[in-house]
C-alpha positions in Angstrom: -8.2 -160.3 21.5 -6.1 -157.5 24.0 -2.6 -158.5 24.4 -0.6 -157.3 27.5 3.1 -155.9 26.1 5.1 -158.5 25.8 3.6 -161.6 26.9 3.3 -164.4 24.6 1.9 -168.3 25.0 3.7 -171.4 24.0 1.4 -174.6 23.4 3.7 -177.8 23.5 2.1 -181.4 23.5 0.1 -182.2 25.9 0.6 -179.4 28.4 0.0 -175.8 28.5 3.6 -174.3 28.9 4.7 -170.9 29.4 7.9 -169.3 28.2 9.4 -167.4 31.4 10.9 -164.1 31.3 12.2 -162.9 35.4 11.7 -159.6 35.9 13.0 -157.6 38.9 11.2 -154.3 39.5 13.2 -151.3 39.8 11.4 -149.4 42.4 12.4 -150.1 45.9 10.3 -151.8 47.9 9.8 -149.6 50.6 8.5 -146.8 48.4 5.9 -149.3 46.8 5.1 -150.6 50.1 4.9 -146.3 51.9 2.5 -145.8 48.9 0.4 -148.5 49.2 0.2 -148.5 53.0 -1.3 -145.1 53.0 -3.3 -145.1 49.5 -6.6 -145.5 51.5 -5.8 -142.6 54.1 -7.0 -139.3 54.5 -4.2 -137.4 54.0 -0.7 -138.3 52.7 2.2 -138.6 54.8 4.7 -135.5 53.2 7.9 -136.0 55.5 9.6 -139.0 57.5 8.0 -138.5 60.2 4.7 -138.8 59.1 5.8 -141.8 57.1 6.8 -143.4 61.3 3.4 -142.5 62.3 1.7 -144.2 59.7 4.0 -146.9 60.3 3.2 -147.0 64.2 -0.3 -146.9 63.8 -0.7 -150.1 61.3 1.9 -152.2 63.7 0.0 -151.2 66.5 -3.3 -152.2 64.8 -1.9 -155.7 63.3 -0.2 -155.9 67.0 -4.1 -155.7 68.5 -5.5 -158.3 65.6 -3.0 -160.7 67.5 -4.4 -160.2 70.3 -8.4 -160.4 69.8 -11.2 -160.5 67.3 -11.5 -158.2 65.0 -14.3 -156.5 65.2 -13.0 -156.2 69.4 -10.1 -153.6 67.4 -11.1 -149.8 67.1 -9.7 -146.8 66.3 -9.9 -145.7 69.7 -8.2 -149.0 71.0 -5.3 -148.3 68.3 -4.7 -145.0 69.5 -4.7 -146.1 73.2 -1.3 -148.2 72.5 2.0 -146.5 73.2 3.3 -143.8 70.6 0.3 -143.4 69.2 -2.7 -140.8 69.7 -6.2 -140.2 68.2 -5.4 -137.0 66.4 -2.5 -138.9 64.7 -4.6 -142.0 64.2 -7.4 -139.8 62.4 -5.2 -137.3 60.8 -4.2 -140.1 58.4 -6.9 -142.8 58.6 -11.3 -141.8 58.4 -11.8 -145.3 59.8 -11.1 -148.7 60.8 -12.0 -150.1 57.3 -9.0 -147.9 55.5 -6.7 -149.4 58.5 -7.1 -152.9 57.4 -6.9 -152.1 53.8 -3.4 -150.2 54.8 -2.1 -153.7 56.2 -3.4 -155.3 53.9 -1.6 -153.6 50.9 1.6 -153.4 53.3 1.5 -157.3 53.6 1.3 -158.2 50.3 4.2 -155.9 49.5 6.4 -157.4 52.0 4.9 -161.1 50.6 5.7 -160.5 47.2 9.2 -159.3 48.4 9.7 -163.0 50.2 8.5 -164.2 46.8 11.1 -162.7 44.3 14.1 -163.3 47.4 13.0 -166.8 48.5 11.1 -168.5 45.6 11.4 -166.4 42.1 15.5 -166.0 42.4 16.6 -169.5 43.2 14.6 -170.5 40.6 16.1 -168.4 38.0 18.5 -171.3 36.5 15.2 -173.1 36.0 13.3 -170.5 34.6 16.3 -170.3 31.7 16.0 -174.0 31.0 12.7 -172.9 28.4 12.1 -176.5 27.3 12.2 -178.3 30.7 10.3 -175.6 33.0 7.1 -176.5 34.6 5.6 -173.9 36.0 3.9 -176.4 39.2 6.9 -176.0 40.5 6.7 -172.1 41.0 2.8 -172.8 41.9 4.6 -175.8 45.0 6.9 -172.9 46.3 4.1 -170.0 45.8 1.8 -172.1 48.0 4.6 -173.3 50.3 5.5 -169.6 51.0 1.9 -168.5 51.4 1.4 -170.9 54.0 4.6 -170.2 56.3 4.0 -166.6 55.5 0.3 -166.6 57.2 1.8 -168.6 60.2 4.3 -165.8 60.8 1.5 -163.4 60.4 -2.1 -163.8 62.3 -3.2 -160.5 62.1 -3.0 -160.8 58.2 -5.0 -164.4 58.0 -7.7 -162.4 60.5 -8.3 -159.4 57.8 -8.0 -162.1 54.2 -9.9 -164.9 55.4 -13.0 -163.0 56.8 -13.0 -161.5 53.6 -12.6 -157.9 55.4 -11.0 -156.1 53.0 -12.3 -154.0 50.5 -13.1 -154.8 47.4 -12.0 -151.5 45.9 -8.2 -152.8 47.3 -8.5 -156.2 46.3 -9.2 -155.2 42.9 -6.3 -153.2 42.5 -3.3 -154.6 41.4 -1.2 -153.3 44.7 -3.5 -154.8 47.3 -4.2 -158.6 46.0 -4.2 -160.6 49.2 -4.4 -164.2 48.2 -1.6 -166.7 47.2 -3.9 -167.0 43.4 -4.0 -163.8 43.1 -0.3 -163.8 43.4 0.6 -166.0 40.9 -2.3 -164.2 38.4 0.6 -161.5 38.7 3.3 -163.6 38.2 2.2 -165.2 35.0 0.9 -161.7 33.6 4.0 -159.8 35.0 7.1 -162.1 35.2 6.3 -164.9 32.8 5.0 -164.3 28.4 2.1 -165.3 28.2 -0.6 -164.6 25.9 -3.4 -162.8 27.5 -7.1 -163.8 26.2 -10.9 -163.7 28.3 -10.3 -167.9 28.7 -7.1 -166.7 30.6 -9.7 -164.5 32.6 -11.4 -166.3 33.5 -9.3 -169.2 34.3 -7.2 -167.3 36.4 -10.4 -165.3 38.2 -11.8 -168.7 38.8 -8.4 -170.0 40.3 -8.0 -167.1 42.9 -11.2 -167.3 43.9 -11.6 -171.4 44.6 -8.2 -171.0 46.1 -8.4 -168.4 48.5 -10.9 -170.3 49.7 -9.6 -173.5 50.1 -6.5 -172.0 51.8 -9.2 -170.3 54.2 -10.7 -173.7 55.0 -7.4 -175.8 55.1 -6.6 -173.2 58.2 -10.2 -174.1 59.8 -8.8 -177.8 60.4 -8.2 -178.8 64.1 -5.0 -180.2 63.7 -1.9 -178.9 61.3 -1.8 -182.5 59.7 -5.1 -182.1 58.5 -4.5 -178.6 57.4 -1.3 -179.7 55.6 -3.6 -182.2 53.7 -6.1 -179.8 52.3 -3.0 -177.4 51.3 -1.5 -180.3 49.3 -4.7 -180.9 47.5 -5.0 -177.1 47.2 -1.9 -177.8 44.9 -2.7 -180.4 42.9 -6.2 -179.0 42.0 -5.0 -175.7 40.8 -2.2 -177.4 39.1 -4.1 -179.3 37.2 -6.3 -176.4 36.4 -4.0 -174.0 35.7 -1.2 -175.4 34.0 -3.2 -179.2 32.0 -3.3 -179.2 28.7 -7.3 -179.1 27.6 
């Protein structure tokens, strides 16, 4: 059995619990996001300005994803949008594919910011109360936050849901795109938790029956229907993730 430092299971009747520790990372979040944004480039950005460029040229691709299909977005279009140019598009990026992976990795950066602000710190008193925690309730908010989170962002449901993204970056632990891959981190990061190959494969299994349930709740015609899928999305990982067995 590998154990990850510090994380440790607690079985109680009944129910798998989970004995919650919060942890707040100490590098800023613009730093993690700059180095993640370019990790799939060329060349790295050395001075501010670069760091703008780079910054211009993944707004002004997610800005196009907005606007028309994907595969309708180029390199060539990119650099055809205002304050940006070819040489500056290909100084930094080979291709289209390391463009997507760039927003992806800058999305889920700025996701799992709105995670720690909107979801993990008001739920801090909770996460003290050890005996009365259930962690569905971090799952409810998770899921709740995904969801308003790809509404506020088309050009980020565009590159996850048509599975676009490498898999190189959706392996790493920087670039995990879905709402289940999210909370894998949270239990292995934030929460002790024991980690064994049953938790492996539990969560693996989780993130990938939920991304895709998410996918197909958004291919509804109406938002009432989608709404319905979401809130059985819920309940099924729940019950996966968190019953006892």
């Amino acid at each position: 059995m590998t154990d990850f430092p510090g994380l440790e299971k607690r079985e109680t009747r009944g129910t798998r619990r989970i004995r919650p520790t919060l942890v707040m990372s100490n590098q800023p979040l613009i730093d993690s996001l700059v180095s993640a944004s370019i990790a799939a480039n060329r060349r790295q950005p050395a001075q501010d300005r670069s760091l703008r460029t780079v910054a211009r040229i993944l707004d002004a691709a997610s800005s196009l994803l907005t606007q028309m299909p994907l595969e309708e977005v180029t390199t060539r279009r990119i650099a055809s949008e205002p304050g940006v140019s070819v040489g500056a598009v290909y100084r930094f990026f080979p291709d289209m594919q390391s463009i997507i992976d760039a927003i992806a990795a800058r999305h889920v950066l700025l996701f799992r910011g709105l995670v720690d602000k909107e979801v993990m710190r008001p739920l801090l008193q909770q996460l003290q109360n050890l005996e009365n925690f259930d962690p569905t309730v971090v799952l409810d908010r998770m899921i709740d936050a995904y969801v308003l989170y790809l509404d506020a962002h088309p050009d980020f449901r565009t590159i996850s849901f048509g599975r676009h993204i490498s898999t190189t970056i959706t392996a790493g632990e920087a670039a995990r795109t879905g709402l289940p891959a999210m909370l894998t981190t949270f239990m292995v990061e934030r929460l002790r938790f024991r980690f064994t190959p049953e938790l492996q494969l539990t969560l693996n299994v989780a993130s990938e029956g939920g991304e895709r349930l998410v996918a197909y709740a958004y291919e509804q015609p109406t938002r009432e229907e989608r709404d319905l899928i979401i809130a059985e999305t819920k309940k099924m990982l729940a019950g996966y993730l968190f019953s006892g067995k």
